[in-house]
C-alpha positions in Angstrom: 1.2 -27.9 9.2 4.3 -26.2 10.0 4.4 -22.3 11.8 5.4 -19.5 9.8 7.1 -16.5 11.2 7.9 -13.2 10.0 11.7 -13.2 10.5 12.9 -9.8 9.8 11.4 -6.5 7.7 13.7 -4.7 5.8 12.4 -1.4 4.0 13.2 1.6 1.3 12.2 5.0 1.3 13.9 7.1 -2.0 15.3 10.3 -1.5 14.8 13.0 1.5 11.7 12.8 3.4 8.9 16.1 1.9 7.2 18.4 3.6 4.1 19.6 2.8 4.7 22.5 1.5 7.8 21.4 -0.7 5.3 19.0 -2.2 4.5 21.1 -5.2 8.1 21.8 -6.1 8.6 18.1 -6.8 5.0 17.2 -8.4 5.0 20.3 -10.0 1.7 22.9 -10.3 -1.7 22.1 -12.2 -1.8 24.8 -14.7 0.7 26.8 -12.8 -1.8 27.3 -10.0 -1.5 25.8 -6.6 -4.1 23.0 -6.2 -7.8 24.3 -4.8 -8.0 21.1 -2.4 -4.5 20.7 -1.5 -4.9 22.3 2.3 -8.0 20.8 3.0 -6.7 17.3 1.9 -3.9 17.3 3.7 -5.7 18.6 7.5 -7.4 15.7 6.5 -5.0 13.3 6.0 -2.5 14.8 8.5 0.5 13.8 6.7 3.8 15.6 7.4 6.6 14.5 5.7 7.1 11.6 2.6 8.9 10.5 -0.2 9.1 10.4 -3.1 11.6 8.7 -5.9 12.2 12.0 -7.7 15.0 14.1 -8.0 13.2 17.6 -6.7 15.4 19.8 -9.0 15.2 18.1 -12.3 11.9 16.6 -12.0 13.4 12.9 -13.0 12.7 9.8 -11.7 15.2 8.4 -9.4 14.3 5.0 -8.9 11.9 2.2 -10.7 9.5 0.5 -8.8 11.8 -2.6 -9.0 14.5 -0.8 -8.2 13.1 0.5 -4.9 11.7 -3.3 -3.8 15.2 -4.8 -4.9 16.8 -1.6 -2.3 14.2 -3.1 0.6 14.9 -6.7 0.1 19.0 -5.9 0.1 18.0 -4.4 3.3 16.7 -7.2 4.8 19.1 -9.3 3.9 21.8 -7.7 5.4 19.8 -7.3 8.4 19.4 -10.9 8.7 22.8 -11.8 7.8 21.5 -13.5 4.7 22.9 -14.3 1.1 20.5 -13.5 -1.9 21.3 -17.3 -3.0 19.3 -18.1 -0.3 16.0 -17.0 -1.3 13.7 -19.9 -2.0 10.7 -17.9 -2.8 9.9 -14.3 -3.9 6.4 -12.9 -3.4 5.6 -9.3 -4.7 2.5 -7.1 -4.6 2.8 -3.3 -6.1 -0.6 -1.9 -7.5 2.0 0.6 -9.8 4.3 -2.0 -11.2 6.7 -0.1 -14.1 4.9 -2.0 -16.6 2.3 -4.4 -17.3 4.5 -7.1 -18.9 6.8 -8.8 -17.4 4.9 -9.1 -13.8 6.6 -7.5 -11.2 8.3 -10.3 -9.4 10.3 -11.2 -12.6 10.9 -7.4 -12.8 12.0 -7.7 -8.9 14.1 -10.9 -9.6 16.1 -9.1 -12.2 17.3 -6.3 -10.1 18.1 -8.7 -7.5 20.0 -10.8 -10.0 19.7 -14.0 -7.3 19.7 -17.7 -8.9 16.9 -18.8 -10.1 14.2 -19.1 -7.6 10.5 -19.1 -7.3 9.2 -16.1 -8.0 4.8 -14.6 -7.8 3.1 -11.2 -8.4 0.1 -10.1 -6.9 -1.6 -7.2 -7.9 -4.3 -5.0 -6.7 -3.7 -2.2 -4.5 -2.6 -2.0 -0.4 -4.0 -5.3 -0.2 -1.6 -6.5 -2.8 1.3 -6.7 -0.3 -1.2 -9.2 1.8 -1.8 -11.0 -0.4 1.8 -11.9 -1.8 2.7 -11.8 2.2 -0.4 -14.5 2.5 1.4 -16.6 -0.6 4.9 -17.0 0.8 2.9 -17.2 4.5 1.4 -20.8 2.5 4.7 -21.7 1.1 6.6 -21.8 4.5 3.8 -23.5 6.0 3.2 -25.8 3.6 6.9 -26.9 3.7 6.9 -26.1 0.3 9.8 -23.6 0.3 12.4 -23.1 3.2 11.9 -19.6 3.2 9.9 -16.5 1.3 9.8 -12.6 0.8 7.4 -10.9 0.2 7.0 -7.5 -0.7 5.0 -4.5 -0.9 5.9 -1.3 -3.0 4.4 1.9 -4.8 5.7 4.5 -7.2 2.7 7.1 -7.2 4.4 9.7 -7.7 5.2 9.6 -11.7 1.3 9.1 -11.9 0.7 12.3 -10.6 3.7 14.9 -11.6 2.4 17.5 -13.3 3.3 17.1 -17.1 1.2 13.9 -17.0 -2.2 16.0 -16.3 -1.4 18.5 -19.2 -3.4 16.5 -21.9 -6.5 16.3 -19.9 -6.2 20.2 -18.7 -5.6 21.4 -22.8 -9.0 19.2 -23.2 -11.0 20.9 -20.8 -10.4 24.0 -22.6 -10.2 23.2 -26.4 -13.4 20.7 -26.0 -15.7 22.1 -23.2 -14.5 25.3 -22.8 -14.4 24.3 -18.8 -12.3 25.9 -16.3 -8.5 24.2 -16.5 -8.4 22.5 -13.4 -7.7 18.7 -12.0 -11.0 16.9 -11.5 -11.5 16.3 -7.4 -10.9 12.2 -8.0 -6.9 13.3 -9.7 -6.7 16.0 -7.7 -7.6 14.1 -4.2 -4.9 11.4 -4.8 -1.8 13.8 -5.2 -1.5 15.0 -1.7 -2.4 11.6 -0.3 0.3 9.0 -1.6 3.7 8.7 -1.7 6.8 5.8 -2.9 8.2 2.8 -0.8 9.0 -0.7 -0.5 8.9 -2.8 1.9 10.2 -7.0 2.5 9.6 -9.2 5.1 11.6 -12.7 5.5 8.7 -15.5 6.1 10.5 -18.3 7.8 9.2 -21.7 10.0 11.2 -20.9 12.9 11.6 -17.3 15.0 15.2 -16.0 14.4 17.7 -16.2 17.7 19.0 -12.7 17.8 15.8 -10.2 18.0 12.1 -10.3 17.7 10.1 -12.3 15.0 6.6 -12.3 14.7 4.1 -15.8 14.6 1.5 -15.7 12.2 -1.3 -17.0 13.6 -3.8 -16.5 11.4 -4.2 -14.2 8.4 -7.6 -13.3 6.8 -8.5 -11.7 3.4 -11.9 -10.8 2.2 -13.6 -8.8 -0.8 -16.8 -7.0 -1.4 -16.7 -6.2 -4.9 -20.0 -8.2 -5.1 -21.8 -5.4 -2.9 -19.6 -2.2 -3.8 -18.9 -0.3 -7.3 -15.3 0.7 -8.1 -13.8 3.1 -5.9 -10.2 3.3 -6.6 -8.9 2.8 -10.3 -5.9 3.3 -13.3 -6.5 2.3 -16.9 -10.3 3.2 -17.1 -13.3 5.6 -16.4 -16.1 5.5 -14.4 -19.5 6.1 -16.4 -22.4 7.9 -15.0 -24.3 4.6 -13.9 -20.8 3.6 -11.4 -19.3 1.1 -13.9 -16.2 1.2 -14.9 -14.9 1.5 -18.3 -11.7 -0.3 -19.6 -8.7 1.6 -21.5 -8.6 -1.2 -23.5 -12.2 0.0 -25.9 -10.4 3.1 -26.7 -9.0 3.4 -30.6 -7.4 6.9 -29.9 -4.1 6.6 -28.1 -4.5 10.5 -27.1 -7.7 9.6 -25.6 -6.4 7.7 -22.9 -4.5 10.5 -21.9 -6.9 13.2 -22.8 -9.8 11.9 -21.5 -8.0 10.3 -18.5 -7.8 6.3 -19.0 -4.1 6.7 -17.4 -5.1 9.0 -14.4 -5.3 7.1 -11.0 -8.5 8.3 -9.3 -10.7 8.0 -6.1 -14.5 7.8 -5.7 -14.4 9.6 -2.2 -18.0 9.3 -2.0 -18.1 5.5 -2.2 -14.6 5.3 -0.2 -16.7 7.6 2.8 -20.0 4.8 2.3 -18.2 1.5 2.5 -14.5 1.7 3.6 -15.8 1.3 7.5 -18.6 -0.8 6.6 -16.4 -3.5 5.2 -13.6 -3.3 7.7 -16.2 -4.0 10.6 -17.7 -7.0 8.0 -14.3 -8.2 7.8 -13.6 -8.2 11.4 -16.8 -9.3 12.5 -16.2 -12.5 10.4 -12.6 -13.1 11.8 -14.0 -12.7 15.2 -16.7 -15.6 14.8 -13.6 -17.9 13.1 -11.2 -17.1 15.5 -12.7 -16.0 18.4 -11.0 -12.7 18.5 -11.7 -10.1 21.2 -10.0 -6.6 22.6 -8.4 -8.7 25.8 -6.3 -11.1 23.3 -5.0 -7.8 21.3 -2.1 -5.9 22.5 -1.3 -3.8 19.8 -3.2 -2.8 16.5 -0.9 -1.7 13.6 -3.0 -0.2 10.9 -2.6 1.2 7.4 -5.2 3.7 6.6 -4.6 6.6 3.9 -6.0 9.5 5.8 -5.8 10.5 10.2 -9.4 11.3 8.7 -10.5 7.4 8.7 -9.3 6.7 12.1 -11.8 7.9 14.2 -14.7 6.0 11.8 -12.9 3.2 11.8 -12.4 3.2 15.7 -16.3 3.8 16.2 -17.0 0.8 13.7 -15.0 -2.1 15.9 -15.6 0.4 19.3 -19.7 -0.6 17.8 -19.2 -4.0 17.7 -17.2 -4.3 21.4 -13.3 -4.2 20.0 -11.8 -1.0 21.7 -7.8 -0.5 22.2 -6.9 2.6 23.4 -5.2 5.1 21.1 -1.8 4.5 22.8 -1.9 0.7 21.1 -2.7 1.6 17.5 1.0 2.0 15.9 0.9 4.0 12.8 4.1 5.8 11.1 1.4 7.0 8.3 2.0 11.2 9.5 5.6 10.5 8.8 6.5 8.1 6.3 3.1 8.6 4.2 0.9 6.6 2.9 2.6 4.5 0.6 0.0 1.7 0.0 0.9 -2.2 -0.4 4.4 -0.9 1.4 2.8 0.9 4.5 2.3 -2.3 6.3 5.7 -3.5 6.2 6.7 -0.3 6.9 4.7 0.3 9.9 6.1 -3.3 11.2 9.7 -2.9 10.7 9.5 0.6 12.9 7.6 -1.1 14.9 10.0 -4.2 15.7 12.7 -1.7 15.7 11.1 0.8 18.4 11.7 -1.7 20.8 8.0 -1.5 21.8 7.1 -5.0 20.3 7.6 -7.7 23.4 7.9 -11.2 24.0 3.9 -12.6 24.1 2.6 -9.3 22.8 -0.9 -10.1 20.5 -0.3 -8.1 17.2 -3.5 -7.3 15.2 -2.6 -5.6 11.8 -5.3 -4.6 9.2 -5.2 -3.1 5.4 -8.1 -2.2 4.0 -8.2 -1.8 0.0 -10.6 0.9 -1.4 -10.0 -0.2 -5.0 -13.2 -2.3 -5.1 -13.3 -3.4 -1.2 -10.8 -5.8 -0.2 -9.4 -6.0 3.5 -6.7 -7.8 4.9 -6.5 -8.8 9.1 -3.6 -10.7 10.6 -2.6 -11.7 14.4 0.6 -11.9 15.4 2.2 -13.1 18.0 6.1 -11.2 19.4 8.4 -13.9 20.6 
């Protein structure tokens, strides 16, 4: 088996970073009124600045989703000194493709507008990027292709502008007579994700002029056998946790009306097993590979919210893994969280920081709240 090593990460972030309190002048206002949770969501999250790929003064997108991972790959390739005639394999993972058919990767292919090439989508949600990282990860190793990129991506934002909430707000009045306001699980979501793309080259040598990284091992694991949904687009969750498909519904306006096409979070199920599967996950990566705090130099991350850190530190601190907080690299207060793309975005800033030396042990981890998936990889700098 051959060694596989990420070669260079190359990234795109649309538009001018946001503040937080410019955030509703892009997405707009519920109802004209400011949201009820925004400020305590975003304490919680402790987010600064993001983006997002829409123009803040006409309310228009600016950029697809393809669009944005084409940007990143671009990126990379001139980083690397690269031709797009060069790509043997292209791996993408978005959990907010612009459509559900074509797949992604053709969608991502087209923009590029290389030679024909292999070409893979993986979908699901910040795993997603992991898991078309893990495929082009095989492919190099394999020897099957010379070289891959894979991506990560997300356009949230159009899922969560204002307009798109106004058929479910006009129902709550006309039908229930309720108060006109976002349910928490919309409502949650809008201060908490954000747009990017990321692309890392996978190659089966380090490049000569900079740092690469060796994969040595990459692990990914779900518990959708133990957990109901937690994260979810294109159904709605019934009283009894299951999960109803858009795809029952007659009514076209129902799926808007009564919230099919509304991404949502089940923060009460996210709060009871996010750390409970991380640990899982780690604990069963530590038995196959022997992992331990003195062969980890660095830990880079993704988590939506500053909120999950200290959990998540208590659940590996519980079970003897403790770095301290100067070696967990995140970017997430200032680039956002931007889902399958924060990992690649978190590496590349971390590569270019300067702080990533030769022998350093990298440990990255994305968990996935959508129906519990997590995602750990070592690295190691050379």
């Amino acid at each position: 088996m051959m060694e596989a090593y990420i070669s260079g990460v190359g990234i795109f972030l649309p538009n001018d970073p946001v503040g937080n309190e410019q955030i509703e002048s892009v997405l707009g206002q519920i109802n004209g009124r400011s949201s009820k949770v925004k400020d305590w969501v975003l304490d919680y999250n402790k987010i600064k600045t993001r983006h997002y790929a829409i123009d803040p003064q006409t309310g228009l997108p600016t950029h697809s989703n393809a669009q944005m991972t084409a940007l990143a790959i671009h990126n990379l390739l001139k980083s690397q000194g690269m031709a797009l005639d060069e790509i043997a394999c292209l791996a993408c993972g978005t959990s907010s493709a612009d459509q559900i058919i074509p797949n992604h990767g053709v969608m991502v292919h087209g923009e590029l507008g290389c030679p024909p090439c292999e070409v893979i989508a993986t979908t699901g949600v910040c795993c997603s990027g992991m898991t078309s990282m893990k495929y082009a990860i095989m492919n190099v190793m394999s020897g099957l292709a010379p070289n891959a990129i894979s991506t990560g991506s997300e356009l949230a934002s159009l899922s969560f502008r204002a307009s798109r909430f106004k058929p479910q707000i006009d129902r709550l009045v006309s039908e229930f007579n309720a108060e006109p306001t976002l349910a928490f699980e919309n409502d949650f979501l809008r201060w908490m994700l954000s747009d990017g793309a990321g692309a890392a080259l996978i190659t089966p040598e380090p490049r000569l002029n900079g740092p690469s990284l060796r994969i040595d091992w990459i692990e990914i694991r779900s518990f959708a056998n133990e957990a109901e949904t937690c994260m979810y687009y294109g159904g709605i969750k019934t009283a009894d946790g299951k999960l109803e498909t858009f795809r029952k519904v007659d009514d076209p306006m129902e799926l808007v009306g009564a919230g099919y096409l509304s991404l949502a979070q089940d923060v009460r199920v996210l709060r009871e097993k996010l750390p409970y599967s991380v640990r899982e996950t780690f604990l069963y990566c530590r038995e196959k590979h022997g992992l331990s705090a003195d062969e980890v130099d660095w830990i880079l991350p993704h988590y939506s919210s500053e909120g999950f850190r200290e959990p998540l530190q208590s659940g590996l601190a519980e079970v003897g893994f403790s770095l301290p907080d100067d070696r967990w690299f995140t970017n997430l207060h200032s680039r956002g969280n931007t889902g399958s793309a924060s990992i690649y975005i978190i590496l590349e800033e971390f590569l270019s920081s300067g702080r990533a030396q030769p022998g350093d042990r990298v440990l990255c981890f994305v968990p996935e709240s959508a129906r519990f998936s997590n995602c750990f990889m070592h690295l190691t700098v050379v």
